[in-house]
Phi, psi and omega in degrees: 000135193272142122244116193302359191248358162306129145281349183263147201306326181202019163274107284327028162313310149300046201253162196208093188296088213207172211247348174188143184201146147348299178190125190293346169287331162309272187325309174306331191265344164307302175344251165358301158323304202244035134205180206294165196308139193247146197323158136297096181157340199308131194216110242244057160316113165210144195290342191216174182171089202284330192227061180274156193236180196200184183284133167071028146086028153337141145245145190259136168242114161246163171276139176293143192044038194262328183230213190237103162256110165215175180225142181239140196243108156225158216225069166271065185284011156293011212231094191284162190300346175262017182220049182287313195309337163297322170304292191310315200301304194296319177314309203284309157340276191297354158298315161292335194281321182299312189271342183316319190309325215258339194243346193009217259272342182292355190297146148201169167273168176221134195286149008282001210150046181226130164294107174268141141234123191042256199235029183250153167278112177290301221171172193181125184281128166220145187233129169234113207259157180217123173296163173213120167072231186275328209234168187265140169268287181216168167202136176306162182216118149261146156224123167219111296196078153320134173216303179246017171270139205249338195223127186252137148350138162311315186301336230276347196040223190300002184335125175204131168251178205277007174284322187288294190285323194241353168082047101267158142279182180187145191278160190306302204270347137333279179271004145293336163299320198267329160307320199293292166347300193269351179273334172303292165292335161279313177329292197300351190279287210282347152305342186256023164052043174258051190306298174317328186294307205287338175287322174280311161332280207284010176255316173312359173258339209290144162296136174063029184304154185000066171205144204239117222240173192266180178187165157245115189217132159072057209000053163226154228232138182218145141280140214219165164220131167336093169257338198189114199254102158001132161323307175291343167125340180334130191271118171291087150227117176322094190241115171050035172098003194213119201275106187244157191240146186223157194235125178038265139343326201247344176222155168222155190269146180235089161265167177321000000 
């Protein structure tokens, strides 16, 4: 389905709307499975989203037609399995890039990919890449976006949304054509081998970036200060003079 108000040349140009599903990343890959090859750029909307995931089988809870759930299908098959942590980097970018306007200076990324305002959780990115060889064949993008939900679950931990910090709503489909746009525009960067513009853009964005805050690794609790997040993704953090690398897996954020 065409929608005249996307600007970007082929990130939802392709778009596909559906009022409730399990999870949009599910679907695009059922998509993808059972017909014929579907355009790149192609973007999986849904008003509901019951069994939506988050990293390390999180589950995201929306309100149905309150926040923004899609999912996006791009083929970066310029893109070797060793440099995939750039798909993030660019994903997380246009998510930011879109909302900055509206939110300005508290944005931030918080690594590997969840949208911070100050110490609250926005939205979060799960990205599912599927190899070919050496290189990415294709790869899903879930996103999902507090945007007009005003009351979150207990469970929900720091959960906070743009209704909350600005007090209005807004629209779905609005911000959505401008994310799609800015993802859209780092994607086209980093095909332009402008490797370097975007790995510096997303640590200059980074959440707790050189300041010096608590973690957790190995069940021990350290202070540490951010410097630098690995060509590969590796989280950079100073403890006592030394600069140690983390994997996912291996650190947690201590937040308020």
């Amino acid at each position: 389905m065409q929608n005249n108000i996307f600007s970007a040349l082929f990130v939802g140009q392709n778009l596909v709307t559906i009022k409730e599903v399990d999870s949009t990343n599910t679907f695009l890959k059922n998509l993808l499975s059972n017909s014929k090859p579907l355009p790149e750029g192609t973007v999986i909307m849904a008003e509901s989203q019951y069994a939506g995931r988050g990293q390390q089988q999180n589950k995201w809870h929306s309100e149905p037609g309150k926040n923004l759930t899609f999912s996006i299908l791009l083929t970066p098959g310029f893109l070797p399995v060793v440099n995939q942590f750039d798909l993030t980097r660019v994903v997380s970018l246009g998510v930011f890039d879109a909302l900055l306007p509206y939110l300005g200076d508290k944005l931030k990324i918080k690594w590997p990919n969840d949208i911070y305002y100050d110490e609250h959780k926005l939205g979060g990115i799960l990205i599912e890449a599927h190899i070919q060889g050496d290189h990415i064949k294709n790869a899903i993008i879930g996103i999902g976006l507090n945007i007009n939900q005003e009351n979150f679950e207990p469970g929900a931990g720091n959960a906070i949304s743009v209704k909350q910090i600005l007090h209005r709503d807004y629209d779905l489909r609005t911000l959505l054509s401008e994310i799609c746009a800015h993802i859209e525009g780092y994607y086209l960067n980093l095909k332009a081998g402008k490797v370097s513009l975007v790995r510096n853009m997303y640590l200059s964005r980074l959440y707790w970036l050189n300041q010096t805050k608590h973690f957790r690794s190995n069940d021990q609790i350290f202070e540490g200060v951010i410097r630098n997040v690995k060509d590969e993704g590796l989280l950079v953090v100073e403890n006592n003079n030394e600069q140690q690398e983390f994997s996912l897996k291996q650190i947690e954020f201590l937040n308020k």
